[in-house]
N, C-alpha and C positions, 0 to 999 in steps of 0.2 A: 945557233940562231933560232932555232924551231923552242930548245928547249926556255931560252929566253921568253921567247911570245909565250910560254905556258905559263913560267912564271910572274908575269907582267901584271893578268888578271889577278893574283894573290893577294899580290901586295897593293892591287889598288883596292880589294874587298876590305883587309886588315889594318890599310889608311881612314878607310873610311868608318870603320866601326873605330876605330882610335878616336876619330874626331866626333863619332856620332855617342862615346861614352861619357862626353863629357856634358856633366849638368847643371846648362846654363842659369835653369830657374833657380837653383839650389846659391851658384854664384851670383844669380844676380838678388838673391835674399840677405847673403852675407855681408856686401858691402854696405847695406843699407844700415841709415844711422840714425832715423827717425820713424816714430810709428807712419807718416803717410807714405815715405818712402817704402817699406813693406805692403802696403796695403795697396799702393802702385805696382808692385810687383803680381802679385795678387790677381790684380784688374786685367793685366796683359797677361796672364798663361791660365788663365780656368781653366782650360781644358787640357791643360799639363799637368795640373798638381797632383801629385802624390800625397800616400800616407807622411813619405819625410817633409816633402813641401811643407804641407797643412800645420806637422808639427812645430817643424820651426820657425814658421810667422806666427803661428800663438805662442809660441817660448818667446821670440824675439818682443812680438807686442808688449807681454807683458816683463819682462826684465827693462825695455825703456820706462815703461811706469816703475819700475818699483826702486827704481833711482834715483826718482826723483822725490824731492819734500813732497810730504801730505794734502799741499796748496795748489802744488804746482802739477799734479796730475792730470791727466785728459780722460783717464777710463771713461768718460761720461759721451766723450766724445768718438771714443773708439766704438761703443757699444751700439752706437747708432749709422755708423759705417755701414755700407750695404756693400763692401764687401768683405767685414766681418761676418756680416751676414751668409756670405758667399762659403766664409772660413767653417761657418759651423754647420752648415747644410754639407758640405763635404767631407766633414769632420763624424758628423751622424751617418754617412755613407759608407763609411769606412773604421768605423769600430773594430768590423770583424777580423780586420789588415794588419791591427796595430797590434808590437809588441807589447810585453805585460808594461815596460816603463815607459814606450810611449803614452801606452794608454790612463795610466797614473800622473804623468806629469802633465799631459794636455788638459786632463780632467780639472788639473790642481790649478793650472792655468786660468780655464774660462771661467771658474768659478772668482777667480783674485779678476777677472773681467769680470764682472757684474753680471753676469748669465743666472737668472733666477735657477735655484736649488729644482724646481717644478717642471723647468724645460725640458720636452725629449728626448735632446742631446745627453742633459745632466743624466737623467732616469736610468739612461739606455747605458750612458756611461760608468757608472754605478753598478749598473745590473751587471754589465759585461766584467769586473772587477772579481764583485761577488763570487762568479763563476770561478775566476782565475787565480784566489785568494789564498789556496794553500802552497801555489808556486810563487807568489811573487815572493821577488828578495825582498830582505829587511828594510832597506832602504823604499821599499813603493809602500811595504805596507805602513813604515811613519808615515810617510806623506798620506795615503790611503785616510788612517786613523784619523789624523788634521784635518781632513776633507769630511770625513763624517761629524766630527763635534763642532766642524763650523754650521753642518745643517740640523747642529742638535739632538743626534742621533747618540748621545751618550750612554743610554742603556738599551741599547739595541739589539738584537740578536747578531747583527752581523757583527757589533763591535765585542760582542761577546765570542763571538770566534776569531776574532781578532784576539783578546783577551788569551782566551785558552792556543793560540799559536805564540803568543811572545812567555807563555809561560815553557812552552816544550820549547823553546829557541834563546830564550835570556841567554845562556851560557856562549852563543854564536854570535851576542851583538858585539864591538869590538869599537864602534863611533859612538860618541856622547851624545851627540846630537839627534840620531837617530834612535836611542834609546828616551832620548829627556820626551822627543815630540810623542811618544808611546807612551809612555808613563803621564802624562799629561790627559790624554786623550782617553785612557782607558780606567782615568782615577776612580769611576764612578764603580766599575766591578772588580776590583784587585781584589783578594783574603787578604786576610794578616799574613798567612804564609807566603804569597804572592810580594805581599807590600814589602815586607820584611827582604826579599829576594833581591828585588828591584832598588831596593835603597843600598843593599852590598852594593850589585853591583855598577850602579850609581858611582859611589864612592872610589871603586877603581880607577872607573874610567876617568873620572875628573883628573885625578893624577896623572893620564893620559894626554888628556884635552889640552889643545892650545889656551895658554895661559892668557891670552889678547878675547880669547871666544866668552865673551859671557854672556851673550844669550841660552848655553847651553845649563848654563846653572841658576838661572836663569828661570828656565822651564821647572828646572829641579823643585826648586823652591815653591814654583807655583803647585805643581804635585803634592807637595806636603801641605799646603795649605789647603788642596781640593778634597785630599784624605783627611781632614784635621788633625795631623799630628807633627810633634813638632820631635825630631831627631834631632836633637845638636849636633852629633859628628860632621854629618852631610851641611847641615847648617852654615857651622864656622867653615867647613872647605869652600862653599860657595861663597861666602861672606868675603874669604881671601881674596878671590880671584877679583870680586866687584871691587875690591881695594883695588886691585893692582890697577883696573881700568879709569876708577874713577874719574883722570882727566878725559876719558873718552866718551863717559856717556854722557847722553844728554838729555834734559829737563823729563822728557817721557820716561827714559827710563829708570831716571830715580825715583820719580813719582811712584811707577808699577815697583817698582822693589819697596818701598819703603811702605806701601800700601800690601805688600804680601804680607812682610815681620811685622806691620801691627794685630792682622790677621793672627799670626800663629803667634801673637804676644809676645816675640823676639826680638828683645831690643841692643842693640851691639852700638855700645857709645862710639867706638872708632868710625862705623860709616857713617852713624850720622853727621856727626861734625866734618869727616871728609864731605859730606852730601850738603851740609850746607852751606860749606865753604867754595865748593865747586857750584851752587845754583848762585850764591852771589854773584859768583864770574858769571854766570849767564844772563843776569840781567841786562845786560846794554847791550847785548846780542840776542835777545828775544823781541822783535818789534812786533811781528803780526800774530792777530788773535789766537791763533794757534798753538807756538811754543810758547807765548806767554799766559795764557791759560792753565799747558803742564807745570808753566814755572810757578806758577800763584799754588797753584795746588800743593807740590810737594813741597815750598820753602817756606811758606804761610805757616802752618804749623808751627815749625821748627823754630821760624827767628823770633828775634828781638823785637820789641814795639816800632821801634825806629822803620827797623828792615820793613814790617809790617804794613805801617804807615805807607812807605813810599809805594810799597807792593799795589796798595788799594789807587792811591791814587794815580799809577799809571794805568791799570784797569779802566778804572774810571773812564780814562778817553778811549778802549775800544772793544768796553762793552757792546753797545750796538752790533759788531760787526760779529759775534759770536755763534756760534751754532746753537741748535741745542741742545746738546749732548756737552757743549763748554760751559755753557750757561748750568751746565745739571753741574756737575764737578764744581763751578768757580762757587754755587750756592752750598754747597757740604761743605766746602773749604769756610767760607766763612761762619756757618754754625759749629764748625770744630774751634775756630779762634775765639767766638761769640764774638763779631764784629759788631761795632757799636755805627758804622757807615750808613746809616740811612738813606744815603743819595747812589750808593753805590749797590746797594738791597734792593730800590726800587726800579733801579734800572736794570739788574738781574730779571726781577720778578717782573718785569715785564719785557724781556726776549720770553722768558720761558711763558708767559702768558697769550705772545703772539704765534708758539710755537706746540701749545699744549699736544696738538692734535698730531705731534712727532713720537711723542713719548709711549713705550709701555707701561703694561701696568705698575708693575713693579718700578718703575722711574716716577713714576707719579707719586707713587705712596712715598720715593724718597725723598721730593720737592716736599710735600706737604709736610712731611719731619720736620724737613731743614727750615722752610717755612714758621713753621710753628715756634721752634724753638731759636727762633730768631727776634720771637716778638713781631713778627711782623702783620701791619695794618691793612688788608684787603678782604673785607669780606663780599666781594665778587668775586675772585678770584679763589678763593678758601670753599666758594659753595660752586663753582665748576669743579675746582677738584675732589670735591666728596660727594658729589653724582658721579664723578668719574670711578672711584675708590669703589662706593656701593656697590653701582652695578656690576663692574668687574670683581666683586667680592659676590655678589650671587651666579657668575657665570662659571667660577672657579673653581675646579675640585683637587689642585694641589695643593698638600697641607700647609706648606713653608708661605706659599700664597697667600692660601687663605687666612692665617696665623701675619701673616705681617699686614695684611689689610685691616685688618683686625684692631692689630693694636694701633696703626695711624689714626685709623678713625675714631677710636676710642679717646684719643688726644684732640677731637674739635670738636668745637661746644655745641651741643645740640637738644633740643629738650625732648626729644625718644627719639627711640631708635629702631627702625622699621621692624616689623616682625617677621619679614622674610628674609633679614640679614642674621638675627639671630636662630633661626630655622637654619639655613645654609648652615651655618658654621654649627649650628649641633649633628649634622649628619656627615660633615668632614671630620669630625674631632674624632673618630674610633682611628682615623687613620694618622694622626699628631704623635709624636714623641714625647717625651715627658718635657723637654724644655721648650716646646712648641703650646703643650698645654696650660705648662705653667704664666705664659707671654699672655694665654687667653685668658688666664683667670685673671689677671690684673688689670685688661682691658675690661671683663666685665664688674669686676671691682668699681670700676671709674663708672660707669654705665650706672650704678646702684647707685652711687653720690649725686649723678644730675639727673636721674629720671625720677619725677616727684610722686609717680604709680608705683613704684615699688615701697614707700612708706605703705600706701594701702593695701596691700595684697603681697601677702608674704609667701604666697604658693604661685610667685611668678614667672616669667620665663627666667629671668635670671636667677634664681634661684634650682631649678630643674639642669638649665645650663652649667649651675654649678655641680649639681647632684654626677650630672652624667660625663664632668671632668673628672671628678673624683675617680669614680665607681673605673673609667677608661685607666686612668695612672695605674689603678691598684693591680688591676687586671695584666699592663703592660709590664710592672714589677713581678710580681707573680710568673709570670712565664717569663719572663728572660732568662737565657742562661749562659750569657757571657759579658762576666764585670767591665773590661773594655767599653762595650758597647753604652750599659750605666752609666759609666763617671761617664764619659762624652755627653751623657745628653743631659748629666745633672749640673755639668759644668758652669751654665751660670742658672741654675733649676732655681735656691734656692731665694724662697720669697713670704710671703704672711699666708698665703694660700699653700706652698709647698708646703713650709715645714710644718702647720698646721692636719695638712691633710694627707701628705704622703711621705713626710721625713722619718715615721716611725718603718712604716711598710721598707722605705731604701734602705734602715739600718739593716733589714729585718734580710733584704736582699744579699746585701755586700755580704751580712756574716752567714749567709748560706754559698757566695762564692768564696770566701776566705781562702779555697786552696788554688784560686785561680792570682791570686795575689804574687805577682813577681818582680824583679827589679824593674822591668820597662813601667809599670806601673802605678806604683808605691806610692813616686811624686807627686800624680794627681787625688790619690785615693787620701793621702795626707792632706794635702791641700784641702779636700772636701770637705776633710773632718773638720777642719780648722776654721773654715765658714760656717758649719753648723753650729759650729760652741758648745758640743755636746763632748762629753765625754763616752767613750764605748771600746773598753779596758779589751777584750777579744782581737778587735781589728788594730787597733792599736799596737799587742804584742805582736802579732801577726808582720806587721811595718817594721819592726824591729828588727827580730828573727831573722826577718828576708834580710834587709838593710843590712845587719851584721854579717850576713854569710854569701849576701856578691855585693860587698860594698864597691870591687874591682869593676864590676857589670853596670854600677847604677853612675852616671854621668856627672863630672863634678860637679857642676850649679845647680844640678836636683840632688844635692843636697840641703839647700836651705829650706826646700819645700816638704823635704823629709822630716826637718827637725821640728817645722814650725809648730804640730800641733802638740808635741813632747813641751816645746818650752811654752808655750801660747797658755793653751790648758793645764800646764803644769800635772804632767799624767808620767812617772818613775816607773817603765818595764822590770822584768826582774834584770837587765844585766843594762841600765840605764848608761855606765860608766862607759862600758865597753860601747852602746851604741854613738856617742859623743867622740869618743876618742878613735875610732872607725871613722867617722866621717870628715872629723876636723884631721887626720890623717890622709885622706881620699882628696879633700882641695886644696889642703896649704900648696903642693908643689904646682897649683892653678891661681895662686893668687893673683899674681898679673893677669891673668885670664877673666876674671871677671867684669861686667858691668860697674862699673865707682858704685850709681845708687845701688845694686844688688848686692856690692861688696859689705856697703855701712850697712843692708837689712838683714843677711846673715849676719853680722857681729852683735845686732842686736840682738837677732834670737835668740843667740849665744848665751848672751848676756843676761837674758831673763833667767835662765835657766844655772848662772854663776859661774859660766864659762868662759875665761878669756884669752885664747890662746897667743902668746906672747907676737909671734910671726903675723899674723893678723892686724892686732891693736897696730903696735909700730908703722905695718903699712901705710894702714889709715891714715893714720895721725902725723904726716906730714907733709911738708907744703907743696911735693908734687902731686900727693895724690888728691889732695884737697880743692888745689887748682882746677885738675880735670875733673873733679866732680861737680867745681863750679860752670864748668863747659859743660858738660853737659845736663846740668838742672835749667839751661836755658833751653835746652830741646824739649824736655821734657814736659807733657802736662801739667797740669796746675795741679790738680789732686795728689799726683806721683811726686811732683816737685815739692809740695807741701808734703804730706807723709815721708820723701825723704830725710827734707829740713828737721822734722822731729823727731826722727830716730836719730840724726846724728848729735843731734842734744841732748836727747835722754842716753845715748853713747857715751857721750864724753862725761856728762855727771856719771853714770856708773864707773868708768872707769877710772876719774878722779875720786870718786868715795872708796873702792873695793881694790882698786889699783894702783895705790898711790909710791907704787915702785917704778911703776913706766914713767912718771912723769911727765903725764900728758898734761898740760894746761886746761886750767877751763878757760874757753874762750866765747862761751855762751849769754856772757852776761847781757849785754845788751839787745841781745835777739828774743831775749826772755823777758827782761824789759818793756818792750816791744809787744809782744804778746800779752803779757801783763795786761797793756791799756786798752787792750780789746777785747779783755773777757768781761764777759759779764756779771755781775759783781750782787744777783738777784741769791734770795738763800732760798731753798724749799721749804716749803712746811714741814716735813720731819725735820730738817734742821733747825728751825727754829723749836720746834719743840723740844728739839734735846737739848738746846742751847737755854731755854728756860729750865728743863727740871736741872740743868749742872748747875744752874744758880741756887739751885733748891738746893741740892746736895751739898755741895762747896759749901756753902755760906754765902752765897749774894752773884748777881754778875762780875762784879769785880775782881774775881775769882777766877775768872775764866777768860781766854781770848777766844774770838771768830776770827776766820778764815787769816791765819798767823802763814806769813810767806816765811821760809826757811832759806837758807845757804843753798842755790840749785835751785831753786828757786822750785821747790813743794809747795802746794798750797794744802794746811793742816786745816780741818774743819773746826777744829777746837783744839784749843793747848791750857794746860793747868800747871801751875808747881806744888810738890809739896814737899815738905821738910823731912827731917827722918826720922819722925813720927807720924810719918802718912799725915800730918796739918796742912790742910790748903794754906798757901801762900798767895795775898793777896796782888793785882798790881794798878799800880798805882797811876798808869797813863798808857795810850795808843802806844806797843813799844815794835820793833821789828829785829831783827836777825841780818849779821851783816857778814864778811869774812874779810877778815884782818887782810896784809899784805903776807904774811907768813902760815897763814890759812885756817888762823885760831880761825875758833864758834865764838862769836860776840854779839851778846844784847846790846842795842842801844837804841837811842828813845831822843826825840826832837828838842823835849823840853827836860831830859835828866840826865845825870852823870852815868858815865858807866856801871860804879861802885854801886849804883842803886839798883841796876838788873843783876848784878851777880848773885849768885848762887850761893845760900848761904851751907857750909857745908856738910853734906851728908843728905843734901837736899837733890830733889832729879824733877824737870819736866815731864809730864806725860801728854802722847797725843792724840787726842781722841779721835777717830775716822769714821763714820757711817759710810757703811759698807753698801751700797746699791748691788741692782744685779747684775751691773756690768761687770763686777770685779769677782763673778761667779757662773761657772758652768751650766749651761740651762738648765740640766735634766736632776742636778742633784747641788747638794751644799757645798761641790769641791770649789776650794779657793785657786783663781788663775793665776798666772805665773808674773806678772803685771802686783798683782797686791803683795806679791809675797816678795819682788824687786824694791819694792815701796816701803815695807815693812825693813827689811833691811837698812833700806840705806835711811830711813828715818832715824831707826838703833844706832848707824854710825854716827850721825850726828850728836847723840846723844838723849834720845828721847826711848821713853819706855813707851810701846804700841798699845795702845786699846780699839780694839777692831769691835766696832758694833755692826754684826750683818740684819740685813734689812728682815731677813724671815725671823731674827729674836725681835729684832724689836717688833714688828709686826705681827708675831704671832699672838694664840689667845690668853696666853700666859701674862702676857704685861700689855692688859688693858685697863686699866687706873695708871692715875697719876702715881698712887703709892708704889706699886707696880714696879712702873719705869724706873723711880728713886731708887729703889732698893736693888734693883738692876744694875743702874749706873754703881752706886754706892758700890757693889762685889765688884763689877770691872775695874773701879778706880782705886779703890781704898782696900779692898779685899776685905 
């Protein structure tokens, strides 16, 4: 009995902490399904909450927000709760309570609540981080990292110890996700050894990653775009995965993807056409301004006129209701298509005119772009935004800044240009890269045409402005000493002010790097040369060497970028064979693998160079693949779609002249046709002069034809006959060149028989061609690989070449008319 009443007291102490462990606040947070339901909870236990409490009504706040569409969010209304308020005064109380991933994830919370970055919550929560930063797991420091580049802290000391911790830990990260959000955040201080590290192990993980997750590749992609470089491996792995999703994204996120690859100039025809087949299905499920906005933006581009058409006009009804920040995008969207919508332009430009005072600087310099090259009529609106531009151009001491201000406002007419705009930007310019300088010389360029003080005074500011671009470029080349870093910033460098003032100095650079030259390389360093139109025999063998000895290393589609200036400039290393058959080895087993337009520009360059590798051509040249290259020249810009159009026609005449074992058809006739009636039909004055003294020589005009179209449709500047005694043969009417059905060469003439252009025998046409400088190397008399594909397939036709290049005739050797005669006379008659 006794020992009973002892144990009585026990069990009612061990009932009552039973009942008293359980935590109501905690349960009654959980069942709550709505942000005021939390924030009621909240209201009745103030003086309950805890560190967990606190936590997960800001986890819970914000997970209801982020479930919901972009429209349909309350954060505006949450941030204004008092007792949110209640949440972050308790929240700043208790810092010092919170583990390292409470404190990471609350942090990453309040900030996705709109809690200014300046608050002393933020500060404090930040700082307490900083403290904590070499324990926290991988997992806090991603999020961590996101939390710093969202406050723009991208080269920061603390992201820089972020930086040097994911470099001692890479090998430990094992999530994609948590690796992608790092590599993202930290693009701005990686090494090449670094970068290089991070994209292995990138690559791994992907092969790990849930095949439905593509936000993680996602991130990827955008890394490579923040580094500017463009890896293919990692590339195509990502590109797979957005295939597989493609019915699941939606409008925003093809938009940002397709806006990454034009960035790193990656164009993969399969997603796009997946991408514009899936935003069609999006149209009639995009009603408010919001996803129809993303949807204008990425599918504008890409369609049809039709698709196009309908695109603008549903806009049209809800413009108005636009932000603007949709207003910025839907106006680039439509200077990328050059919209001819005036009604739909004006009511752009004025959301964004009602909203200027939203805008950064840099958004403003982008309206006034789009603006501008839109044609568009507002000069009220054109002279707010370039007070706006000014000032913000003398407030500004980043280069990229000040460099893009620069050149917008160099684009609006003005008749001078203040003298403390150009003062500003000569005391930023030491701190500009070469392709940032280069951007400036061509704004001041435009500046010399409309300011009417610069005829007067040739020691003007523009002029000194130019003085002290030069003297900064030379200086910048001069010390660099890593090629990497060069080709990037000469990548789109080259211009009338570049290669004038600093293209000797860059040769002068690369071939003092030469042994920094390796496969990752090659494909840019080729490419440059190939833009400049120089010939420079050193770097060139250099390309080769490498090229030939990791051809295994160098990536099949940068091969076409390797060969281009071999066949472009027509430049023969000593083991030319061997680097040709290296490379056309290294893609064939990728043929399906490439881009259609990329596939016809390698075979072209192939082809200049008398290369047609059997497995290749056949691809081409049949109605599948034909097909899809018609698919996708509808995505494609106008410029790329045009220069593709013309390589596959100068494809197919070569390959019908030189190849006429494949048996490919020519099926170009009427696209040439075509072309035909919209060239312009004007002769130069040296042509005309030659075309008079060949009268002199020959014996009369009648003697000679102008601009004679050929089979393939060449245009000859001049064609003569003579017999076989070198005697001009006269003709006797307008006559042209046609091909049989069996693929003879046949003259014939409107008004005469066949028998009368025949060729009497022993007798041969020859075709005269003045040579411009197009059809030659800038720096010397080498002949490009273009006249000597010309010259050939002229010969097959049947014509002997007389090539007149522009520095004989022009030189001071044949200045009389006797001169020229006796010129022509040894080129034609010998």
């Amino acid at each position: 009995m006794f020992r009973l009443q002892c144990v009585r007291p026990c069990l009612r102490r061990l009932f009552h902490q039973g009942v008293g462990s359980r935590d109501y606040v905690r349960e009654g947070l959980q069942v709550c399904s709505t942000d005021d339901q939390v924030l009621d909870v909240v209201a009745k236990n103030r003086t309950k909450l805890t560190v967990e409490h606190v936590s997960c009504a800001v986890r819970m706040l914000w997970d209801f927000q982020k479930e919901r569409p972009e429209l349909l969010r309350t954060v505006h209304l949450i941030k204004c709760h008092p007792q949110f308020l209640t949440l972050r005064v308790l929240a700043e109380n208790k810092i010092s309570l919170m583990d390292d991933l409470t404190l990471v994830d609350m942090l990453y919370a309040f900030l996705r609540l709109t809690v200014e970055p300046h608050d002393s919550l933020v500060q404090q929560m930040v700082s307490e981080a900083w403290r904590r930063i070499d324990r926290l797991p991988m997992s806090s420091l991603s999020k961590f990292a996101v939390i710093l580049s969202d406050q723009l802290l991208h080269s920061s000391p603390l992201m820089g110890h972020i930086t040097n911790i994911l470099d001692q830990k890479l090998s430990s990260i094992d999530n994609g996700r948590v690796l992608a959000a790092l590599m993202v955040s930290v693009s701005n201080l990686v090494s090449t050894r670094l970068r290089d590290a991070l994209i292995s192990r990138a690559e791994c993980l992907l092969d790990t990653t849930d095949p439905l997750n593509y936000s993680t590749p996602r991130r990827m992609v955008q890394f490579l775009r923040s580094i500017k470089y463009i890896h293919r491996p990692l590339l195509e792995k990502c590109n797979e995965i957005f295939l597989r999703n493609i019915t699941r994204l939606d409008a925003e996120n093809i938009s940002i993807i397709l806006g990454l690859y034009q960035s790193l100039q990656f164009n993969n025809c399969d997603f796009r056409l997946a991408a514009k087949e899936r935003l069609i299905e999006l149209i009639d499920t995009s009603t408010d301004p919001y996803s129809f906005s993303k949807l204008f933006v990425a599918l504008a581009p890409i369609s049809s006129a039709e698709i196009r058409e309908r695109l603008e006009n549903t806009i049209l009804l809800v413009a108005d209701e636009f932000s603007a920040h949709q207003a910025l995008a839907v106006v680039e969207a439509l200077e990328e298509i050059q919209s001819r919508n005036f009604s739909l332009l004006n009511k752009i430009a004025s959301v964004i005119q009602k909203k200027l005072h939203v805008y950064r600087v840099i958004e403003v310099a982008r309206i006034t772009q789009a603006l501008f090259l839109l044609h568009y009529q507002n000069p009220e609106l054109f002279a707010a935004l370039r007070t706006i531009l000014v000032s913000s151009l003398q407030r500004s001491f980043y280069p990229y800044e000040v460099t893009m201000l620069t050149r917008v406002l160099s684009m609006l007419p003005s008749p001078r240009l203040d003298e403390g705009v150009v003062q500003h930007v000569d005391e930023v310019i030491a701190q500009c890269n070469l392709s940032e300088l280069n951007t400036i010389s061509f704004a001041i360029a435009k500046w010399i045409r409309t300011d009417p003080s610069y005829r007067h005074n040739t020691h003007s500011k523009y002029v000194r402005l130019l003085q002290r671009l030069s003297q900064c470029g030379r200086e910048r080349l001069q010390t660099a000493d890593r090629l990497d870093l060069v080709l990037d910033e000469t990548k789109f460098a080259p211009g009338e002010w570049f290669e004038e003032m600093l293209l000797e100095e860059t040769l002068i650079t690369l071939n003092r790097m030469i042994d920094q030259i390796n496969p990752s390389n090659i494909a840019d360093l080729a490419f440059f040369l190939t833009r400049t139109n120089r010939l420079h025999p050193p770097l060139l063998d250099r390309i080769a060497s490498v090229a030939i000895e990791h051809i295994d290393e160098i990536h099949f589609s940068a091969t076409y970028p390797t060969l281009l200036p071999f066949s472009v400039l027509n430049y023969e290393p000593a083991h030319v064979d061997e680097l040709y058959d290296a490379c056309i080895k290294r893609f064939t087993p990728h043929i399906s693998s490439f881009d259609p337009h990329l596939l016809v520009l390698l075979a072209y360059c192939l082809a200049l160079a008398d290369h047609f590798p059997e497995e290749l051509i056949r691809e081409i040249f049949t109605i599948d693949f034909l097909g899809k290259l018609d698919c996708q020249l509808e995505s494609l810009n106008d410029s790329l779609k045009m220069r593709t159009k013309q390589r596959l026609m100068e494809l197919n005449r070569a390959v019908c002249l030189e190849c006429p074992e494949f048996q490919v058809p020519w099926f170009h006739e009427r696209y040439c046709q075509h072309l035909q009636k919209k060239v312009n039909g004007s002769v130069s004055p040296v042509q005309q002069q030659i075309h008079t003294m060949l009268g002199g020589v020959l014996g009369g005009i009648n003697f000679v034809q102008a601009a004679v179209i050929t089979p393939y449709f060449y245009t000859i500047d001049f064609v003569c006959k003579l017999d076989k005694h070198l005697k001009p043969l006269s003709y006797s009417g307008p006559s042209t060149l046609q091909i049989s059905e069996r693929g003879k060469v046949l003259w014939d003439s409107n008004s005469l028989e066949n028998s009368r252009d025949e060729l009497p025998a022993g007798a041969h046409r020859v075709a005269i061609d003045f040579m411009d400088s197009k059809f030659f190397c800038k720096n010397s008399h080498h002949v490009k690989g273009e006249a000597l594909m010309r010259k050939r397939h002229l010969e097959i036709l049947g014509y002997r070449v007389v090539q007149i290049p522009h520095f004989e005739w022009n030189s001071m050797e044949l200045s009389t008319p006797h001169a020229w005669k006796r010129y022509l006379r040894k080129k034609i008659l010998g």
